[in-house]
C-alpha positions as CSV (number, residue, x, y, z in Angstrom):
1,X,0.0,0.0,0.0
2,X,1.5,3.5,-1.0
3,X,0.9,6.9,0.3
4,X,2.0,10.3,-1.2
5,X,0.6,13.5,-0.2
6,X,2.3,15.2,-3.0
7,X,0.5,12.9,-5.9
8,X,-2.0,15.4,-6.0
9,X,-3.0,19.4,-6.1
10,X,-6.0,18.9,-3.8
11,X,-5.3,18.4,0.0
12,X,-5.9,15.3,1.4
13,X,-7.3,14.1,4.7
14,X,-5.8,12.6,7.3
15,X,-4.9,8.7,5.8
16,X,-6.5,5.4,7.6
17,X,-5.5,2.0,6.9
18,X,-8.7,1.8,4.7
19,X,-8.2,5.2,3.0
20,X,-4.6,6.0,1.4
21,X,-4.0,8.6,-1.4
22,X,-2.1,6.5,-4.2
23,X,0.9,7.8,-6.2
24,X,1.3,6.9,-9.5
25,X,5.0,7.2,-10.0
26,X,5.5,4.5,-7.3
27,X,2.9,2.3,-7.7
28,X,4.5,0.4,-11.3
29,X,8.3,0.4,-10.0
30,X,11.0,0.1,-7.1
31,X,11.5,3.8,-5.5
32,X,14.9,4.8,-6.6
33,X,16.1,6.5,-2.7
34,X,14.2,5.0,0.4
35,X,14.2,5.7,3.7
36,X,13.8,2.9,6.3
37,X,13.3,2.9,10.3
38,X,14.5,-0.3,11.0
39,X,12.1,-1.9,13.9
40,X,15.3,-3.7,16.2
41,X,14.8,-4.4,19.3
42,X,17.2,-2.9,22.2
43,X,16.9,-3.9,25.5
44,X,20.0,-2.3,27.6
45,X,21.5,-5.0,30.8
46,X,23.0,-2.3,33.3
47,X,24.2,-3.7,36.3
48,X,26.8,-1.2,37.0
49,X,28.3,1.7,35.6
50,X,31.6,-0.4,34.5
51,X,29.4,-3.3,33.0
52,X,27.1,-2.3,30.3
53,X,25.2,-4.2,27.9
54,X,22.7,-4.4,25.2
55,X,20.6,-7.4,24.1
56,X,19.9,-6.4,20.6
57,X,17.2,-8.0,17.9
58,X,17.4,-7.1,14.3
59,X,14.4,-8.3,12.0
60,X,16.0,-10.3,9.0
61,X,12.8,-10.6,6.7
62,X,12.2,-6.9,6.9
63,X,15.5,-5.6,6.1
64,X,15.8,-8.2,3.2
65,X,12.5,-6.5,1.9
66,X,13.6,-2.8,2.1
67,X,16.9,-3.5,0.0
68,X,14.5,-5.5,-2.5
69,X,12.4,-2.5,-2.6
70,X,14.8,-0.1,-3.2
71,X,16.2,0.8,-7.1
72,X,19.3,2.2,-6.1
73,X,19.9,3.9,-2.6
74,X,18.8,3.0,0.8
75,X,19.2,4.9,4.2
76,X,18.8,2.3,7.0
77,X,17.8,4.3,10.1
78,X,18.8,2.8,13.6
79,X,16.9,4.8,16.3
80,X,19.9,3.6,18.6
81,X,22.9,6.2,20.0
82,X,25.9,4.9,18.8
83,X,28.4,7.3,20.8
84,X,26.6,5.5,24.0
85,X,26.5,2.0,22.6
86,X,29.8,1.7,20.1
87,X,30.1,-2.0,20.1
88,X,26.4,-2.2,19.4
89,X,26.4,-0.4,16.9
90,X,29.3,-1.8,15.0
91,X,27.5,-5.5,15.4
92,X,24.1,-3.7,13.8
93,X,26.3,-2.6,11.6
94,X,28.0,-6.4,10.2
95,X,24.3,-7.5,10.6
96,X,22.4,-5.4,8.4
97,X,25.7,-5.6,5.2
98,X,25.4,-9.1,5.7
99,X,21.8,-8.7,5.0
100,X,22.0,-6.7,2.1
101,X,24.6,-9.2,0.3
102,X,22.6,-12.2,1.4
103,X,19.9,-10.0,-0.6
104,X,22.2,-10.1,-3.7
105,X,22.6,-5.9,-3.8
106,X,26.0,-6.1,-2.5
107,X,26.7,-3.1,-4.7
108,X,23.6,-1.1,-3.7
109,X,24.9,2.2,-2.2
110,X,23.2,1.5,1.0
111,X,24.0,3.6,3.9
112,X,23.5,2.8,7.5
113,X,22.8,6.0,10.1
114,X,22.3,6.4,13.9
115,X,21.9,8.8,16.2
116,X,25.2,10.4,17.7
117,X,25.5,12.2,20.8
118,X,28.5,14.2,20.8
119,X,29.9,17.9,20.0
120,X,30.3,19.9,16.9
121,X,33.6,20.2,16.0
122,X,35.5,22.5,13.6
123,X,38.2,22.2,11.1
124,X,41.5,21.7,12.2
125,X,44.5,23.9,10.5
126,X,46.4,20.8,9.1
127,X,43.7,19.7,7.4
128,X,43.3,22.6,4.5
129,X,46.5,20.4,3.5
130,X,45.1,17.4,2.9
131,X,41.9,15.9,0.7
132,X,39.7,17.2,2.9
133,X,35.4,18.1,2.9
134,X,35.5,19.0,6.4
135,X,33.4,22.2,6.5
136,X,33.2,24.6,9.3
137,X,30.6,24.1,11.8
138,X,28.9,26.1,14.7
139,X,29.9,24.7,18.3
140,X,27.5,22.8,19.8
141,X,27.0,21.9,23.6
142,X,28.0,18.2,25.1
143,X,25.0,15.7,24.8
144,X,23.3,17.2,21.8
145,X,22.6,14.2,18.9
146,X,25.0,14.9,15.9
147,X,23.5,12.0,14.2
148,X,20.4,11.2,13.0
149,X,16.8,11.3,13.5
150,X,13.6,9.9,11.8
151,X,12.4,13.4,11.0
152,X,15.5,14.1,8.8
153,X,13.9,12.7,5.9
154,X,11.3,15.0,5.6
155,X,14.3,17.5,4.6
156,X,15.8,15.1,2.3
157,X,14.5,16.0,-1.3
158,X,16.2,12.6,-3.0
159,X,14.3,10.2,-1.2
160,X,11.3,9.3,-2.8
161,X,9.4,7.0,-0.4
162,X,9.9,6.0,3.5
163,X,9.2,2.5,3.9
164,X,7.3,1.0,6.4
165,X,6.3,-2.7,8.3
166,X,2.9,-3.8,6.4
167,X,0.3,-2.5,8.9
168,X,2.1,0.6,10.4
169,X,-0.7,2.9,9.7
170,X,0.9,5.3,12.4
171,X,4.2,5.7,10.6
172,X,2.1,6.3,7.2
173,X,0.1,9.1,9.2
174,X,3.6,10.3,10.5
175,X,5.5,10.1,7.0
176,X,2.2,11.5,5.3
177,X,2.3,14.9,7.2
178,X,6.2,15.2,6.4
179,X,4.7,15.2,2.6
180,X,7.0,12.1,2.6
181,X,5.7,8.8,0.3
182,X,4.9,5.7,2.1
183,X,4.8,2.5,1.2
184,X,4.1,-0.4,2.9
185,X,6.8,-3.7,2.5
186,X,5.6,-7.0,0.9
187,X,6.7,-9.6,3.7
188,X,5.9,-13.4,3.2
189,X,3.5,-14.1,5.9
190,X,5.5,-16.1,8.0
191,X,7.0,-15.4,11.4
192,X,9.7,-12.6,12.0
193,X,13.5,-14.2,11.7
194,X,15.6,-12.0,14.3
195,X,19.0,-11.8,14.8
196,X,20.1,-11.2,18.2
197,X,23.0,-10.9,20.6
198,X,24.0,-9.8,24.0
199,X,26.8,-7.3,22.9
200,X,29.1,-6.3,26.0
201,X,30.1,-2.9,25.6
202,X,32.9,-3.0,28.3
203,X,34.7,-6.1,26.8
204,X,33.8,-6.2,22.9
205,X,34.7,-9.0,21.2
206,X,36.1,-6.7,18.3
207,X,38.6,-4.9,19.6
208,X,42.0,-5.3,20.8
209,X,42.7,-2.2,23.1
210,X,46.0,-0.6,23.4
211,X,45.9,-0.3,27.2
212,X,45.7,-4.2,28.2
213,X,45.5,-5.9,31.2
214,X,48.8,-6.8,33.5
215,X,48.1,-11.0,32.4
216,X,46.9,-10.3,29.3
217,X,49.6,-11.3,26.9
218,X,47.9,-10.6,23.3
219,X,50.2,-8.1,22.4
220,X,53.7,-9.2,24.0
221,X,55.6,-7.0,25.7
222,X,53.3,-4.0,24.7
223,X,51.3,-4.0,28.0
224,X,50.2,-1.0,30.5
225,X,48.4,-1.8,33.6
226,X,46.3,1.4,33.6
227,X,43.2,-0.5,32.4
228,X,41.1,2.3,34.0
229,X,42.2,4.7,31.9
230,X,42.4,2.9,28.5
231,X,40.1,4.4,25.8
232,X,36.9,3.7,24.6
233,X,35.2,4.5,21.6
234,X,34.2,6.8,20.1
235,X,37.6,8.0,19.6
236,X,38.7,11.3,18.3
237,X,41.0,10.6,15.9
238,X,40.2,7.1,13.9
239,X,42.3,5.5,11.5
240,X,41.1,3.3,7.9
241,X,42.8,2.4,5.0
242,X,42.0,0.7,2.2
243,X,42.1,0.5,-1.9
244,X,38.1,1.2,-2.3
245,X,38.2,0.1,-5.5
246,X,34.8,-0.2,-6.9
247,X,33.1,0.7,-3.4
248,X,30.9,-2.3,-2.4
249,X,29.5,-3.5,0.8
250,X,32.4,-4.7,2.4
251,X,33.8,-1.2,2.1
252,X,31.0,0.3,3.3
253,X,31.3,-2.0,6.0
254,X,34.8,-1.0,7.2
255,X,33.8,2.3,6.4
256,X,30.8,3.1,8.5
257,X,32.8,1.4,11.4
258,X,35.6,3.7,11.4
259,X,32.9,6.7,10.9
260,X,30.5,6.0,13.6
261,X,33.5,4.9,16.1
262,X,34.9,8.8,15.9
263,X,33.8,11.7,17.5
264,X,36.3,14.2,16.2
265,X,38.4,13.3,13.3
266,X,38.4,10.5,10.5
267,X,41.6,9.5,8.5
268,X,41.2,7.7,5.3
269,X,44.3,6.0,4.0
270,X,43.7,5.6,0.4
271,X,46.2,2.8,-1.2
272,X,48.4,4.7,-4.2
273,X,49.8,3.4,-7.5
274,X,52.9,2.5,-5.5
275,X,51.0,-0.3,-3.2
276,X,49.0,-1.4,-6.5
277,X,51.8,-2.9,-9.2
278,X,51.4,-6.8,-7.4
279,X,47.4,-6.3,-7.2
280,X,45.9,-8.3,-10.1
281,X,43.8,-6.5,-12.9
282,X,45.6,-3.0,-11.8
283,X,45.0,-1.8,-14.8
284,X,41.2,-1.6,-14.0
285,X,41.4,0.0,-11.1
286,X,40.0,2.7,-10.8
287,X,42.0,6.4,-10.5
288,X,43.5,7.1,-7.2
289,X,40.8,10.9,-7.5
290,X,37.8,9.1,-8.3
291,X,38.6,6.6,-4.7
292,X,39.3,8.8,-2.6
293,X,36.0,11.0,-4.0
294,X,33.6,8.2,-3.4
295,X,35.4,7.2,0.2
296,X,35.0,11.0,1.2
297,X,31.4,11.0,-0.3
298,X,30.3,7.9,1.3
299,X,31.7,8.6,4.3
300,X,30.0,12.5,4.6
301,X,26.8,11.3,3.4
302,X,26.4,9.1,7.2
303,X,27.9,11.6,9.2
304,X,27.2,15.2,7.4
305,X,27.0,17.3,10.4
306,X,30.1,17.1,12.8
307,X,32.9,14.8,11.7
308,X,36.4,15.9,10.2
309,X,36.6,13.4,6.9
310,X,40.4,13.6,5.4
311,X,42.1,11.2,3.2
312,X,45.5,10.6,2.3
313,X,47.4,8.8,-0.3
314,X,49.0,5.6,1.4
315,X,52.6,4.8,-0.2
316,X,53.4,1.9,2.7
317,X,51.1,-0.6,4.1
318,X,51.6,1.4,7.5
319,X,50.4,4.5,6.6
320,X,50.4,7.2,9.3
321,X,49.2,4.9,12.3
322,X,52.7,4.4,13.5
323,X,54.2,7.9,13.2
324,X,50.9,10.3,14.4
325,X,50.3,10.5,18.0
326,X,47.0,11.8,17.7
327,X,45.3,8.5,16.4
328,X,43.7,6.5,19.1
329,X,42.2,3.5,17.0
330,X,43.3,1.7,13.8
331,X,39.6,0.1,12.3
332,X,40.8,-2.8,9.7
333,X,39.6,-5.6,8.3
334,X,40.2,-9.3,9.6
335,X,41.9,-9.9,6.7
336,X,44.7,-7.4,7.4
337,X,44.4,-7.8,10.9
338,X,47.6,-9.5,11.4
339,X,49.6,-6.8,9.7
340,X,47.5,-4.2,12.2
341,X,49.9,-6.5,14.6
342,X,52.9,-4.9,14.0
343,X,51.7,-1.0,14.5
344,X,52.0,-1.0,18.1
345,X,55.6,-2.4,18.8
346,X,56.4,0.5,16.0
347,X,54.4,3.0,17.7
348,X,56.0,1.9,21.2
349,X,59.5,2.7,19.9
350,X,58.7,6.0,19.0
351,X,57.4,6.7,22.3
352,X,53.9,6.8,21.2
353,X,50.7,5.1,22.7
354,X,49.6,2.6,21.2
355,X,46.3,2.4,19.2
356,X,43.1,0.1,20.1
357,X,42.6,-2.0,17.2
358,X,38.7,-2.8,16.2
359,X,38.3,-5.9,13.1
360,X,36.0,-5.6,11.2
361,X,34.1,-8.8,9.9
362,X,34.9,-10.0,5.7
363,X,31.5,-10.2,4.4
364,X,31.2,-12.9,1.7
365,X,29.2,-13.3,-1.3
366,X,25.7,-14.0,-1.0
367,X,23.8,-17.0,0.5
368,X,25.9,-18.0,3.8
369,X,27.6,-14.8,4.9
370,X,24.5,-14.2,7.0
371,X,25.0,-17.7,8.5
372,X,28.7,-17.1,9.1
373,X,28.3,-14.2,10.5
374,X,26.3,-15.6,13.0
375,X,28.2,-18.4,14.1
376,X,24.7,-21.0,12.4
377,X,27.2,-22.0,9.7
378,X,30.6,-23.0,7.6
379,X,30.9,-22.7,3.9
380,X,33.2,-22.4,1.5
381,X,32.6,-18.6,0.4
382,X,34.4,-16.7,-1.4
383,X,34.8,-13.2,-0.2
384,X,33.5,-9.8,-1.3
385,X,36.1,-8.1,-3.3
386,X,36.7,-5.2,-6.1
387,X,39.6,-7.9,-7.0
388,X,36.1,-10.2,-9.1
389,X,34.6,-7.6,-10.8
390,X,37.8,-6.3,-12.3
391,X,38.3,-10.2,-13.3
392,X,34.8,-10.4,-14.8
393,X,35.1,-6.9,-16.6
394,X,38.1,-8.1,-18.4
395,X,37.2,-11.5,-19.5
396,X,34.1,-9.4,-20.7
397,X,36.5,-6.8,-22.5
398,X,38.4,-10.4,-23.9
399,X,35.1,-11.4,-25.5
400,X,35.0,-8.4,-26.8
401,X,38.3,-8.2,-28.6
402,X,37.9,-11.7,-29.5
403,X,34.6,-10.7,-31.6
404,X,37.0,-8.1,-33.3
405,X,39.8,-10.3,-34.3
């Protein structure tokens, strides 16, 4: 069922369940931009101020249905604060990728936003230097939500519907005095799939702090028994680094990790020709501009309002983690999470502190990456990466040649 208040010149009255004005435009096709409040389920275990955690529930069936619905771009709204609840929101983050490959749209440029409670920060000199979009921005007062809220998208002309559970006639009356289109998702009428977890804030199971424990002996002699004051996210300065070739899920992934784990300042390390000659199909990769555009893009679009975005060409797999004192956490993928290894030691002999490092999970192609991710399941995937399309591309460009000759 679809609702548009803007399908018509004549003003409509309030819409019932058995009343809805229809629009035309989105009644034969997909909606190009949606908007979706996704309905999880938080239920926060406090049972001191040093032990907090969050039983979270995230509906599988519904979220599948939005990213079907959608033509092309898809804002996943999480009424959830992720400054307050980090580690919950980085495993609702993994979730709903995972979902959105196991929906085969792994390219779909879906975005996934929260609220933020934090400060509005300016522009810092240095970065004028760099490739930066940071813009400056009025100060703002401690506990005001940066982020995101559901009434954003009545100000956001490119969406063309708000999509809602079949049924929710109050978030059609809501959307419908926004002037914002509804329409209702087609869900197979079977019972709600959830994914869930008890995610423990104080202890994630993604993150290897800096600061560790006096028997903790994960990384060797790097150690500092001042667990009281080792950090927690969000951090001010966060690290990434990548290639970003092709910008998929996965990258969106890693990403909107590294963006919502910072309150301050975001550094993208952007892989240059120089790390590219062994990379197979380098010739098809695209140009070093056009990445670090769509990383700097991607990354502004989920966090417009108060985070520094710069990025930075990366001629060493290092990058700047081991030289600036100013980064607090390095976000990286478990496939290079090994190599993230060898940052401290480097940072420790330059007398710097060392750097909390948070993994983020390799999503695979569709089908059992959900499973995976979940612990429900082993297969033998193969991973989401740029490094297949370029492959496909050029046997396609082969063909092609071939045909000529």
């Amino acid at each position: 069922m679809i609702s548009s208040p803007k399908s018509s010149s004549t003003p409509h009255p309030t819409p019932t369940s058995q009343s809805l004005p229809n629009s035309p435009l989105l009644s034969s096709t997909r909606a190009t931009t949606c908007w979706f409040l996704v309905p999880c389920v938080f239920q926060p275990i406090v049972s001191s101020p040093a032990c907090k955690k969050m039983h979270v529930r995230i509906p599988q069936h519904a979220v599948k249905a939005a990213v079907k619905s959608t033509k092309r771009k898809l804002y996943l709204y999480v009424p959830l604060d992720a400054a307050g609840w980090p580690a919950t929101a980085r495993y609702v983050l993994t979730a709903l990728y995972a979902m959105v490959i196991d929906a085969g749209r792994s390219r779909m440029d879906c975005k996934v936003v929260f609220r933020f409670t934090g400060v509005r920060r300016g522009m810092e000199e240095n970065d004028a230097q760099l490739f930066s979009v940071a813009e400056e921005q009025e100060e703002g007062g401690v506990g005001e939500n940066v982020g995101w809220k559901e009434g954003d998208v009545e100000y956001m002309d490119q969406v063309d519907a708000a999509l809602t559970m079949p049924g929710d006639v109050a978030s059609i009356r809501r959307y419908f005095r926004m002037g914002v289109a509804a329409v209702e998702l087609s869900i197979p009428e079977r019972e709600e799939e959830y994914v869930e977890k008890v995610v423990d804030e104080g202890h994630p199971d993604d993150v290897v702090p800096g600061e560790e424990e006096e028997n903790d002996d994960r990384m060797g002699d790097n150690k500092d028994t001042r667990t009281s004051n080792r950090r927690m996210a969000p951090y001010q300065v966060v690290a990434v680094g990548g290639t970003f070739d092709r910008l998929h899920a996965g990258h969106r992934l890693l990403l909107s990790v590294a963006a919502w784990s910072c309150s301050g300042h975001l550094r993208i390390g952007v892989t240059g020709p120089k790390l590219l000659e062994h990379k197979q199909w380098k010739e098809l990769i695209e140009p070093f501009e056009q990445r670090v555009a769509n990383v700097v893009s991607f990354v502004k679009s989920i966090r417009p309002r108060d985070l520094v975005v710069t990025a930075v060409e990366l001629h060493d797999v290092e990058g700047p983690s081991v030289e600036n004192g100013d980064i607090e956490a390095l976000v990286v993928s478990q496939e290079t999470f090994d190599n993230a290894q060898y940052v401290n030691p480097k940072r420790k002999q330059r007398g710097l502190r060392p750097l909390d490092i948070v993994s983020v999970q390799v999503l695979s192609s569709p089908s059992c990456a959900f499973l995976e991710m979940m612990g429900q399941g082993e297969g033998k995937r193969e991973k989401l990466s740029s490094t297949k399309w370029r492959e496909m591309e050029a046997k396609k460009r082969s063909g092609v040649h071939s045909m000529l000759d």
